[in-house]
Legacy VTK file of the C-alpha trace (Angstrom):
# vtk DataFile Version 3.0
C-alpha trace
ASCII
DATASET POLYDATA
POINTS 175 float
14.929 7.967 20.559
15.366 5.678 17.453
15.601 6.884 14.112
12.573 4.537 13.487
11.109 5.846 16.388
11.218 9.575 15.739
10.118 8.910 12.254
6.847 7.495 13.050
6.341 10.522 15.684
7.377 12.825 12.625
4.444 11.188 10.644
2.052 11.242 13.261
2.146 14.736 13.730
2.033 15.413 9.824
-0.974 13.076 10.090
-2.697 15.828 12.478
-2.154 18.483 10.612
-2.252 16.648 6.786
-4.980 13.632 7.303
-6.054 13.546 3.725
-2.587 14.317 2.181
-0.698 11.871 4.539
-3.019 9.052 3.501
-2.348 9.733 -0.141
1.749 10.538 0.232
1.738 7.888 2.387
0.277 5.019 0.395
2.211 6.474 -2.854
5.688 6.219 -1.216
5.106 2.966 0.580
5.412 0.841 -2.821
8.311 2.856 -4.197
10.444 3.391 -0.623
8.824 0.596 1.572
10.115 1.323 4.694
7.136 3.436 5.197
4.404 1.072 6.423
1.123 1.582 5.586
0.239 -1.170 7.983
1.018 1.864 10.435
-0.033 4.727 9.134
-3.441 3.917 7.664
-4.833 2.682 11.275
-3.349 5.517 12.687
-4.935 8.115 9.837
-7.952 6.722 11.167
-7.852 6.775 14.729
-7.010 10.661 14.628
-9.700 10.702 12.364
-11.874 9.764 14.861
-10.315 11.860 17.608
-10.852 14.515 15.360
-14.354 14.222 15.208
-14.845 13.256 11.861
-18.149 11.416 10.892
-17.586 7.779 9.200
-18.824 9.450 5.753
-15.780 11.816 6.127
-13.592 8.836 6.149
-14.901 7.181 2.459
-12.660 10.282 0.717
-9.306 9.080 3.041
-10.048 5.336 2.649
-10.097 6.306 -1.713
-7.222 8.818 -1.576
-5.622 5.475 0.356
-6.272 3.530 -2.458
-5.424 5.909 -5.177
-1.938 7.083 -3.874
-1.608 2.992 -3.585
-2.506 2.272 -7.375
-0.489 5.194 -8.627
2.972 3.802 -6.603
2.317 0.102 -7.315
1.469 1.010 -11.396
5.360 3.029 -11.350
6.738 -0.552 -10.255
4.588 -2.160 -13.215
5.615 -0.119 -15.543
9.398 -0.123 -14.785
9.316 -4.068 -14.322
7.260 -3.763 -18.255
9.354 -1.801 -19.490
13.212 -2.628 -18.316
12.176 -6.855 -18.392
13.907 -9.567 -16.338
17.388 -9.880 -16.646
17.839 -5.378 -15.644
15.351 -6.071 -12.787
16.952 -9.311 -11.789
20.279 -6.945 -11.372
18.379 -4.215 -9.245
16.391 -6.076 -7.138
19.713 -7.773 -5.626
20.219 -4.647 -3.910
16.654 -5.453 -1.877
17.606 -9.124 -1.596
15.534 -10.672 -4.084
16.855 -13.465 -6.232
16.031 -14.986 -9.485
15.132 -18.097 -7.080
12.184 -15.857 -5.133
10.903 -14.379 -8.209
10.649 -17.742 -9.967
8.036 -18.847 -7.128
6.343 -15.440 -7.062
6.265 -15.534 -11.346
4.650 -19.137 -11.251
2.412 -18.000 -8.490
1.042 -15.181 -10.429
0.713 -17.386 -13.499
-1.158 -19.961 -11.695
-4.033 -17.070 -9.989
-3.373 -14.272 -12.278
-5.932 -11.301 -11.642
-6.787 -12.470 -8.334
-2.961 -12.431 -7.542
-3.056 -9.109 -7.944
-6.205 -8.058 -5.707
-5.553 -10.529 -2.932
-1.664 -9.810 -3.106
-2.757 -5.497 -2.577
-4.288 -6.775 0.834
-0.996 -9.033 2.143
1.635 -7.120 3.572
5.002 -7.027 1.875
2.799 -9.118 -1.692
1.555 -5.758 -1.298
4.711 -3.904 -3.367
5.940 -7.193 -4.995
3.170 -8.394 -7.136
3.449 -5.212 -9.311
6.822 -6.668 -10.596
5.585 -9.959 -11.724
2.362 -8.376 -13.684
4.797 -5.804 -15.459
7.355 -9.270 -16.495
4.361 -11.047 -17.719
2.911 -8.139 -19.579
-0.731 -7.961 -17.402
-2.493 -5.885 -19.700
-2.391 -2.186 -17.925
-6.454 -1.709 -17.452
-6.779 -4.721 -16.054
-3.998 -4.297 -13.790
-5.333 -0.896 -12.430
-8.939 -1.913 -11.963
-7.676 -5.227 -9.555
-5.064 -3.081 -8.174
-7.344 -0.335 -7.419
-9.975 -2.739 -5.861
-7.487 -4.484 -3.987
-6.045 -1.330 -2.426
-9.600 -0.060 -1.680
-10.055 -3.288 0.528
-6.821 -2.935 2.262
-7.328 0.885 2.888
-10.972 0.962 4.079
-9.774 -2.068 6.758
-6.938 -0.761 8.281
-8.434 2.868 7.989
-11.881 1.655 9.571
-9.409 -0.176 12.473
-8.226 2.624 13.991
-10.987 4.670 13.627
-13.319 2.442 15.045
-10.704 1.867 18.189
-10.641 5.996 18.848
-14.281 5.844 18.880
-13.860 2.692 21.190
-12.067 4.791 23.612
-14.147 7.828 23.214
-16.618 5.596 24.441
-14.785 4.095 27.430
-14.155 7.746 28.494
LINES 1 176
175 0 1 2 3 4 5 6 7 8 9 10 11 12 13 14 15 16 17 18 19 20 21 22 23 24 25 26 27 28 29 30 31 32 33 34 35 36 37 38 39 40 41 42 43 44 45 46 47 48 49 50 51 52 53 54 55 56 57 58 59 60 61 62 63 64 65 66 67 68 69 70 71 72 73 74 75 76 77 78 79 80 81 82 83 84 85 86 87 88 89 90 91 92 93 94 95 96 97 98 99 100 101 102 103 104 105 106 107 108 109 110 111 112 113 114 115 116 117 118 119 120 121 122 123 124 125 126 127 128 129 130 131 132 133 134 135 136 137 138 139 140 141 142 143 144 145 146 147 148 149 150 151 152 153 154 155 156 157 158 159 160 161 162 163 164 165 166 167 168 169 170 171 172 173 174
C-alpha cells in the first residue's frame, strides 16, 4: 500500500472513532500542511456520520467545528503573511512553488473582488489556503477577514459534509 494510501485509511479509522475532533483537526491542518484534503475527509466525516446513525441535526455541530478549525488555520496564514510582508513570504513560498509572478495575479485578483475573494475563494479548492496570504499583504482588516472567512468555510463544510452523508443514507436506502 501507498504511503498516500495508508494515510487516508489511518484517517478514516480516526474518523470512526474521533468524528467531531477529526472534522476540526482536520480542517485546522489542511491550510497550514495541505496535503491533507479536506475535499476527502469532510465527505467522508459525513458518510460515517450517516452510517453511524446520526440524525441530520447531529451533523450542524460537525459542519461548524468544520468551519471553525478552517477559520482558525486560514487566520495563522493571515497573520504570518500581515505580519512578515512580501519580500520574507516571497522567499518561503518558493519552497511550495509559488512565484512573485502567481502572486501578482492572485494580489490583483483580490484587489479587484476583495471580500468576496475571500468567501468564494474558502469554497475553491487549493484558493481555499491561498487567499489568506493575499488578505494578510494587503492588510484586510482582521474582523472582516474572519466573518467572510468563517462564512465561506461554513458553505464549503456543510456541502461536502451534507455529500457524503446524504450518499450513506443513499445506500442505506438501496439496502
Amino acid at each position: 500500500m501507498e504511503p498516500f494510501d495508508s494515510f487516508l485509511v489511518w484517517i478514516g479509522e480516526f474518523l470512526s472513532q474521533h468524528l467531531y475532533e477529526g472534522v476540526f483537526l482536520a480542517a485546522l491542518i489542511e491550510t497550514i500542511i495541505p496535503p491533507i484534503p479536506t475535499l476527502a475527509v469532510f465527505p467522508t466525516a459525513g458518510f460515517l456520520a450517516s452510517q453511524q446513525g446520526l440524525s441530520i441535526i447531529s451533523i450542524i455541530p460537525l459542519i461548524i467545528l468544520g468551519a471553525t478549525g478552517a477559520t482558525l488555520g486560514t487566520t495563522g496564514i493571515y497573520l504570518i503573511a500581515l505580519k512578515l510582508g512580501r519580500t520574507i513570504l516571497l522567499r518561503y513560498l518558493r519552497f511550495v512553488k509559488i512565484s512573485e509572478k502567481k502572486l501578482e495575479r492572485v494580489e490583483i485578483w483580490f484587489e479587484k473582488y476583495g471580500d468576496k475573494a475571500v468567501f468564494l475563494g474558502r469554497m475553491v479548492p487549493v484558493m481555499r489556503e491561498m487567499i489568506s496570504v493575499p488578505a494578510g499583504l494587503l492588510k484586510m482588516k482582521i474582523p472582516k477577514f474572519i466573518l467572510y472567512t468563517f462564512a465561506g468555510s461554513l458553505v464549503w463544510s456543510a456541502g461536502t459534509i451534507l455529500a457524503g452523508y446524504y450518499f450513506g443514507a443513499g445506500l442505506d436506502w438501496i439496502k
